[in-house]
N, C-alpha and C positions, 0 to 999 in steps of 0.2 A: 670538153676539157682539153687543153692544148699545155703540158708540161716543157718546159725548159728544161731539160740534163746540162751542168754547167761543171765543167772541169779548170781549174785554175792552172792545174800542173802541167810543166809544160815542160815536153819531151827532151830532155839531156842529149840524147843522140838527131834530134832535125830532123828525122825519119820526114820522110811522105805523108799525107793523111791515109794516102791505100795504104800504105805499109802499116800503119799504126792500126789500122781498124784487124788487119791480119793478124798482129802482134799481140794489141790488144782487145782478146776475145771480149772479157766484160762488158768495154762499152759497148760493142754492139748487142752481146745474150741482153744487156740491163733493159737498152731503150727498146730492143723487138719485143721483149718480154710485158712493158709496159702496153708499148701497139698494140700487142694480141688483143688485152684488153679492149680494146675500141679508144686508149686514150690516142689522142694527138702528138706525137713524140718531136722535138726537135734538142739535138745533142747539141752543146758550142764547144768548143774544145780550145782551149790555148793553143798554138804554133805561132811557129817561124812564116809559115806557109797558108797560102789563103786559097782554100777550095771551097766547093757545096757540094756535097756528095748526097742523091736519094739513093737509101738503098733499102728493097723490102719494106716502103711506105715509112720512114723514117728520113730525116734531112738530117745529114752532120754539115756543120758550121765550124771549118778550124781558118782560125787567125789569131793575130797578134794581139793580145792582151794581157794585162796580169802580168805574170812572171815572164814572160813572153816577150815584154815590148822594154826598149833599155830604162824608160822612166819607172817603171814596174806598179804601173797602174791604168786603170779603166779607160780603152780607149775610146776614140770619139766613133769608129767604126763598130766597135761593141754595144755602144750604148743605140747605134743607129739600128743594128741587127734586133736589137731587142724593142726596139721602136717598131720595127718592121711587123716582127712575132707579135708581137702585145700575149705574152702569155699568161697562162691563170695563174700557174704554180711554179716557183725559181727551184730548182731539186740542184742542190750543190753538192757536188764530189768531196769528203775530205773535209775535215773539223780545222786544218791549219794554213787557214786565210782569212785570218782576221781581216787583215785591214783591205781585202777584195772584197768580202760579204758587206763591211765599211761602207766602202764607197758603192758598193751595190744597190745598197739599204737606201742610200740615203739620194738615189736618182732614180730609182723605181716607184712606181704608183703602190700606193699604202695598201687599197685593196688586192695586190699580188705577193705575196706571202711566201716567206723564205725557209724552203727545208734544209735543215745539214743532215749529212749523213755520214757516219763514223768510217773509219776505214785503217781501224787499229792502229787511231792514234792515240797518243801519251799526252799527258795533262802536261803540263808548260813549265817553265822555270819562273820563277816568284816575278822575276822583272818581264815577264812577258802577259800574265795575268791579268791586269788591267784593260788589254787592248782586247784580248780573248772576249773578258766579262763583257766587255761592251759589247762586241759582234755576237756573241750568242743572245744578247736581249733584242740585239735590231731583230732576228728571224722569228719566228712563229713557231719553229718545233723542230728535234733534232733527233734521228731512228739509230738506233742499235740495233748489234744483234739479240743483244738479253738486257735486261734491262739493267745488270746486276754491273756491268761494263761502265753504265752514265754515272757508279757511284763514284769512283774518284774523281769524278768531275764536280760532282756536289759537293765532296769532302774539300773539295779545292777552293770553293767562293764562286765557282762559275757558273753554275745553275742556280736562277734568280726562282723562286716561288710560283712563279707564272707559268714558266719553260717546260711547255708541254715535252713529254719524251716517248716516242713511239718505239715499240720491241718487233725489230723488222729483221727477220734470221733469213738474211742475204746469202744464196750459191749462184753462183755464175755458171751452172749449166741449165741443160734445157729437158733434164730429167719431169720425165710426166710418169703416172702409174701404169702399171703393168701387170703380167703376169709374174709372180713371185719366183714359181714353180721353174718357171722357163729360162726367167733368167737365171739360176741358181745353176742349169743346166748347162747353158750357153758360157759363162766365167768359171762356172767349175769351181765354184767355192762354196764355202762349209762353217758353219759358226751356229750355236745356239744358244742363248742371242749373240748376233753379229754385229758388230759398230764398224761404219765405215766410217773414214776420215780423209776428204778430200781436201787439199792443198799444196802450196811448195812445199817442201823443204828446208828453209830457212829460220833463223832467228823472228825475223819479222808475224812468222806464223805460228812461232813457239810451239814443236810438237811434241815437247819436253811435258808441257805440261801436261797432255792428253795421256803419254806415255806412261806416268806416274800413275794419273787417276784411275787408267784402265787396270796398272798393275795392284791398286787397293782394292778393286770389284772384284778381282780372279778369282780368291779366294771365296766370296762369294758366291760369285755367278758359273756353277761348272758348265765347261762348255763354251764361253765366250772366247769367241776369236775378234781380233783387232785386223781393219785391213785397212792399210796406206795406200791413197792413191797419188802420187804426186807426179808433176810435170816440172819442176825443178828439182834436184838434189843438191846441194850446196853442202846441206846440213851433213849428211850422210860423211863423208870424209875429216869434217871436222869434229865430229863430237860420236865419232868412232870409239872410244875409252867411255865416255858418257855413257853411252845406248847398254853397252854389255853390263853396266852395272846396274840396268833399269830392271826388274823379275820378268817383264811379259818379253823382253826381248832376248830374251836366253831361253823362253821356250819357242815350243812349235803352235804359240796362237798368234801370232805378231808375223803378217804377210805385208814385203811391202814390193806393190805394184805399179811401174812408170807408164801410165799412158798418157791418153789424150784426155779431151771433156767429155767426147762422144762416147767414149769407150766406160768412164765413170757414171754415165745413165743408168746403165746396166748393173753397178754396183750398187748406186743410190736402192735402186727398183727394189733389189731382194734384201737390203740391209736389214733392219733389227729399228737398229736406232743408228743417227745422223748426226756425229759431231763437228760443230767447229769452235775454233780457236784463237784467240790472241792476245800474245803478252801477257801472258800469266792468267787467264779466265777461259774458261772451256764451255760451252754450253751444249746439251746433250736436246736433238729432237728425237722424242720417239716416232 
């Protein structure tokens, strides 16, 4: 099995591909995580910039296409790359490329089969609706993280009858099981039952909303500590007045901790249960 990882988005800042693969962790935990597997990985990434990178038995492919290239469409070295590949499976980054999955769809052999996969976006505005419904019927199937996320997109006319929907509870670290015990030891933390909550900081990850929910459990669940792991803080300065009127952050069950990804392994390992989040939908794994 030989998967395509295709990214449309194309980096604001020109970065380098080494830089960007530094920068952003993701793509690299997404595709090695796949590898491990025994699948076949090869990443394509939009840029400015045209390298091939193997790294860890994975091939990144950045260049020019998509949003990338000034006509802001499917170049003729894109389509050559994927000639090259002949992959089984197209795994596209991100619900809001329409008219790329478009022109994807419609130069790609019938039996290679187009994933989308969510990345907490927002259902469209009425005049953009059309072009959506259309590029979600060219793919084959589209992953979330719960499945309760693909509903405004149904409510919306955008999910046709057919549109298979897979519930795929994506983290971008490289947490695997452990000792419980040990690591509880090692971080030094305390909660029964404990919810971790890995992510930034920001609006985009809405930890308003977690915040809330965890503060309706309290009452129930004595004992439950909340812990924040984030590697961005954005949020934290601005909705400073917010947070204090939230109940769980006025007491002492609400720890919020800035590390790395490596460091949140150890958090995932001993948690309870494993939230994530966006845009106003939270979904809890135990």
């Amino acid at each position: 099995m030989h998967v395509a990882q295709i990214s449309f988005f194309n980096d604001l800042q020109d970065r380098l591909p080494e830089e960007l693969l530094a920068v952003w962790p993701s793509v690299v935990d997404i595709a090695e995580c796949a590898s491990s597997a025994g699948v076949r990985v090869s990443v394509i990434q939009a840029s400015r910039h045209s390298r091939r990178v193997l790294r860890n038995g994975v091939s990144y492919y950045f260049l020019p296409f998509g949003r990338a290239t000034p006509a802001n469409a499917i170049s003729d070295d894109f389509m050559s790359l994927l000639r090259e590949l002949t992959p089984d499976v197209l795994h596209v980054q991100g619900l809001g490329f329409p008219h790329d999955v478009l022109s994807l769809a419609a130069t790609v052999p019938p039996e290679a089969p187009i994933v989308l996969q969510d990345h907490a976006d927002c259902v469209p505005p009425l005049w953009r609706r059309y072009l959506w419904r259309r590029a979600f019927a060219a793919t084959a199937a589209i992953s979330f993280c719960s499945a309760a996320q693909a509903q405004p997109f149904a409510e919306a006319g955008l999910l046709s009858a057919g549109t298979r929907v897979y519930e795929i509870p994506e983290s971008t670290s490289r947490f695997t099981p452990g000792d419980e015990e040990a690591a509880r030891r090692e971080l030094n933390v305390e909660g029964g039952p404990l919810l971790a909550w890995v992510g930034h900081l920001d609006a985009n990850k809405d930890p308003l909303t977690v915040l809330e929910g965890v503060s309706r459990a309290v009452p129930i669940l004595a004992g439950l500590h909340l812990w924040c792991c984030f590697g961005v803080r954005r949020f934290m300065n601005r909705y400073a007045n917010v947070l204090r009127r939230i109940p769980i952050c006025a007491t002492e069950c609400t720890y919020w901790v800035a590390c790395l990804t490596s460091r949140s392994n150890g958090l995932c390992r001993q948690r309870t249960c494993l939230c994530w989040e966006a845009i106003g939908k939270a979904v809890v794994i135990p």
